[in-house]
N, C-alpha and C positions, 0 to 999 in steps of 0.2 A: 433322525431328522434334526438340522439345526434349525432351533427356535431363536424367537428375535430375544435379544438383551434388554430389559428392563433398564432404563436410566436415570441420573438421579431427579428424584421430583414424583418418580412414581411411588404410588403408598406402598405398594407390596414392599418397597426396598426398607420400610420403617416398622414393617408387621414382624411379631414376634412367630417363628415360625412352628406348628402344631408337631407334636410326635409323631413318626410314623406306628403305628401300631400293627399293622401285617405288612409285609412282603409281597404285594398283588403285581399282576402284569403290568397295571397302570404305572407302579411305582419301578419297576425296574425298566417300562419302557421309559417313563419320566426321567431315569439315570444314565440309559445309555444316551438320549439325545442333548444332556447334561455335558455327557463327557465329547459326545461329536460338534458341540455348540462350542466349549472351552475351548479344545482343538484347531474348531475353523477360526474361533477371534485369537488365537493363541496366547493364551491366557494359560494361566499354573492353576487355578483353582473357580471354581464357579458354586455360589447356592443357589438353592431351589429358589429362592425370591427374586434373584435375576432374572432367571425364566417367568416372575409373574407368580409361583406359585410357594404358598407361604409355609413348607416343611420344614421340619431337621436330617435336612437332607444336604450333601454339599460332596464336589466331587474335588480331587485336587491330583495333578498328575507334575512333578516338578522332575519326573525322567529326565535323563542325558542333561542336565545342565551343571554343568561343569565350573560356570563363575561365582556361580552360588551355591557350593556343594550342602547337603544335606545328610544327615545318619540318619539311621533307623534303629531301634533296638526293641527285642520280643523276647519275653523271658532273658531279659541280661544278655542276651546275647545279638553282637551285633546282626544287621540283613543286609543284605543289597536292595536298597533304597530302588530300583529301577526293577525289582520281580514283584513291588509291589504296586504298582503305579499302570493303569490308574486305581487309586483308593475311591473309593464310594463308600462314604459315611452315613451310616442314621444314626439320628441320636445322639451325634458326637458331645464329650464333656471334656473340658481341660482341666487340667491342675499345671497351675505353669509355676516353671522355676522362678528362682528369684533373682538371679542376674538378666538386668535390663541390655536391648542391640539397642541403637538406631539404624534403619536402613531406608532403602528410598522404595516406596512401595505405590504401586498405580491400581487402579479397576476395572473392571470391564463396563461400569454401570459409569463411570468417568471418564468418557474417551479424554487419550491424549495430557491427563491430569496425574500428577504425582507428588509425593510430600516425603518428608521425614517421620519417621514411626518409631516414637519407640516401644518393643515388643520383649516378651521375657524369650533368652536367648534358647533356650529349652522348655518344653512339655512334654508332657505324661497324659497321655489321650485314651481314652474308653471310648467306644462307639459297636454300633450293629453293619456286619456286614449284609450285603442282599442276599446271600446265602442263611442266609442265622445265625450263623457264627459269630461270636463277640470277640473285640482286638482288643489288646490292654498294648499302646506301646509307648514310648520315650523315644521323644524327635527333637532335631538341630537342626540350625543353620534355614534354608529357604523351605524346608517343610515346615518347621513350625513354625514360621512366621507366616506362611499360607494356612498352616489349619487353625490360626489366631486371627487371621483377617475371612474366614469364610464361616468360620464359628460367632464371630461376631454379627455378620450378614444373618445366621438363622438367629440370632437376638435382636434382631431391626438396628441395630449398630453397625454405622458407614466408617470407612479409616478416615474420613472426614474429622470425625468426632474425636478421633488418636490426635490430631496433630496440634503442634503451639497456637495459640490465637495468632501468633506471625505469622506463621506460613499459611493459616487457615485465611488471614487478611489477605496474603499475595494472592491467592487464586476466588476470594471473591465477586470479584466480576465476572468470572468464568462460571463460578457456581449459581449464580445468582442465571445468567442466559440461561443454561443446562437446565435449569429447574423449568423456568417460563417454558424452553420452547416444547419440554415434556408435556409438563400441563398440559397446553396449545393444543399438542399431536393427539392426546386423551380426545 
């Protein structure tokens, strides 16, 4: 089922989101309509706070995209980035490298809005799959900079909050309606 997107102004998008601690029907139907919601708005990544609800939970599918390519690595060895997508994370935690991208990065809780980011160019991710199974891996390129802008979403932190006070200035007025007319629709 795609659920409607949270935008910004709503609280759940500044709530730190709670651990998942079991695996229930609720929580894996909560991921698949996660991953049909990201899909239909075509989006690379979505967290549960989008959808309204305040988990460490966050899905990210950056398949077939080719202008932003990405690696993947499991036990040192590299994957095909596309057998593992879509990823559904709980719990996720970063350790990120220390070389800084900048890139242009947008949201789904921001229609139409986009900034400069800069993000460390590599991470080293731990998280719970819905199976139980825990992933230890090391990501580049548009993966990690989706599982650094949707990791950040389940810490109540917007890519708003990434960018220069300039560019934060140029789309002030834009931020500034988004928030009112959320409000408003509450």
């Amino acid at each position: 089922m795609i659920r409607e997107i949270v935008k910004y102004g709503h609280p759940a998008l500044r709530t730190k989101g709670a651990r998942v601690k079991d695996v229930t029907s609720e929580i894996e139907l909560l991921a698949a309509d996660m991953v049909e919601t990201m899909h239909a708005a075509r989006g690379v990544g979505l967290a549960a706070q989008q959808v309204g609800v305040p988990l460490q939970l966050a899905v990210i599918d950056v398949g077939g995209i080719e202008d932003r390519p990405s690696t993947m690595r499991i036990d040192n060895q590299d994957v095909p980035v596309d057998r593992w997508m879509p990823l559904i994370l709980l719990n996720p935690e970063l350790e990120l490298g220390s070389e800084k991208e900048i890139g242009n990065e947008g949201c789904l809780s921001f229609p139409e809005m986009s900034g400069e980011i800069a993000r460390a160019a590599s991470v080293r991710a731990k998280a719970q799959l819905l199976d139980g199974r825990r992933i230890i891996f090391e990501a580049t390129g548009l993966l990690a900079r989706a599982l650094q802008h949707e990791c950040d979403h389940l810490q109540g932190i917007l890519f708003i909050d990434r960018m220069s006070s300039a560019a934060k200035a140029t789309l002030a007025g834009r931020l500034k309606r988004l928030q009112k007319e959320t409000t408003e629709a509450r």
